[in-house]
C-alpha positions in Angstrom: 87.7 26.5 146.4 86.5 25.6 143.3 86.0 27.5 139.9 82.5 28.1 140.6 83.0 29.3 144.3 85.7 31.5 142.9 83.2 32.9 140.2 80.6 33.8 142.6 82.9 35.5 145.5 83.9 37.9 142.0 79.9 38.0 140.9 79.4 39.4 144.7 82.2 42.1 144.9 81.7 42.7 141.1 78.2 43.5 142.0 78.9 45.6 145.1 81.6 47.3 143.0 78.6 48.6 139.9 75.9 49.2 142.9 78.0 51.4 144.8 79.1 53.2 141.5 83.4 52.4 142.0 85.2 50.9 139.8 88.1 47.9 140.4 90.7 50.8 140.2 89.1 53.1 142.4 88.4 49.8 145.2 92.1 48.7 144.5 93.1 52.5 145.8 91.0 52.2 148.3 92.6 48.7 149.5 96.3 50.2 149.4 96.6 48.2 146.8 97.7 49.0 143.3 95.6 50.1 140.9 95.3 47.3 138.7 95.1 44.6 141.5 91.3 44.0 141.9 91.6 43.7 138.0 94.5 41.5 138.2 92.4 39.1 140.9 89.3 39.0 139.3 90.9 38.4 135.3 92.4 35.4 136.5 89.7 34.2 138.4 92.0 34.1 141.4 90.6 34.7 145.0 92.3 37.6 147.0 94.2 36.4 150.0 92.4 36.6 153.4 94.4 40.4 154.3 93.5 41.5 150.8 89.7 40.0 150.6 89.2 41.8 154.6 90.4 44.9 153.0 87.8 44.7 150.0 84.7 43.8 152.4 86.0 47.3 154.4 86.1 49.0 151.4 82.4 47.9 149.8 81.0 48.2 153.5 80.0 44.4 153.8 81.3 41.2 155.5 84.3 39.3 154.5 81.4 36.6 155.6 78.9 38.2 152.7 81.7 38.1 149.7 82.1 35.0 150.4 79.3 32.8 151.5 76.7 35.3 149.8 75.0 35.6 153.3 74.4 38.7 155.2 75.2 38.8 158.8 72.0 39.1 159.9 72.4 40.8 163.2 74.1 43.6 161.1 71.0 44.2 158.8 68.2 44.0 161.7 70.7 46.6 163.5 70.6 48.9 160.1 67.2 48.5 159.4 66.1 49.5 163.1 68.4 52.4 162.8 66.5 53.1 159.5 63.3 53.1 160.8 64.2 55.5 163.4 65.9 57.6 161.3 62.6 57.8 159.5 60.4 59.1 162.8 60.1 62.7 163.0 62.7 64.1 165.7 60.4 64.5 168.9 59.8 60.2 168.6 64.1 60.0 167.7 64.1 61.4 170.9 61.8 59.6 172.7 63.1 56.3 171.5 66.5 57.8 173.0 65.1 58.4 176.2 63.3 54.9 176.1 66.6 53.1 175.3 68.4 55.1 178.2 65.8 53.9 180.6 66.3 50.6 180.0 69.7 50.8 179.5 69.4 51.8 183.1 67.1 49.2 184.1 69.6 46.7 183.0 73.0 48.1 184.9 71.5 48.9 188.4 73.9 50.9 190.8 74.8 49.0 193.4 
């Protein structure tokens, strides 16, 4: 990858790092790795390798495919938005969208 693909991987996990209120250190921990290695990685401009860069994605909660293509899986986010939405109904529809999902889930593995 180039300078400017390496740039914009660290832009993205930079970013997820200041939204999600961690620091390098703090993601480095949570890695296993040592404190200063995010730092170290991101300094130089040097990309993680692909152990360490699936470790940062778990850590920030997003895709190795996000960090570094800057595309969300979009699957994942209709999934969380959905669940969202629900989450926002008042319990008696949580439920009923929970019964209506069990029905069909039904409806779509007969008993033979």
């Amino acid at each position: 990858m180039d300078d400017f693909q390496n740039a914009e991987i660290w832009r993205r996990i930079n970013n997820l790092i200041k939204v999600q209120n961690l620091t390098q250190s703090s993601v480095s921990t949570l890695c296993g790795f040592s404190p200063r290695r995010i730092q170290n990685l991101s300094g130089g401009n040097r990309l993680p390798d692909a152990i360490e860069i699936c470790k940062i994605a778990k850590a920030l909660n997003t895709s190795v495919e996000y960090l570094i293509t800057g595309k969300e899986n979009e699957t994942k986010k209709e999934v969380l938005d959905l669940a969202a939405d629900i989450n926002s109904l008042p319990p008696t529809f949580q439920n009923a969208v929970r019964v209506i999902i069990d029905q069909l889930k039904a409806l779509s593995n007969p008993v033979r």
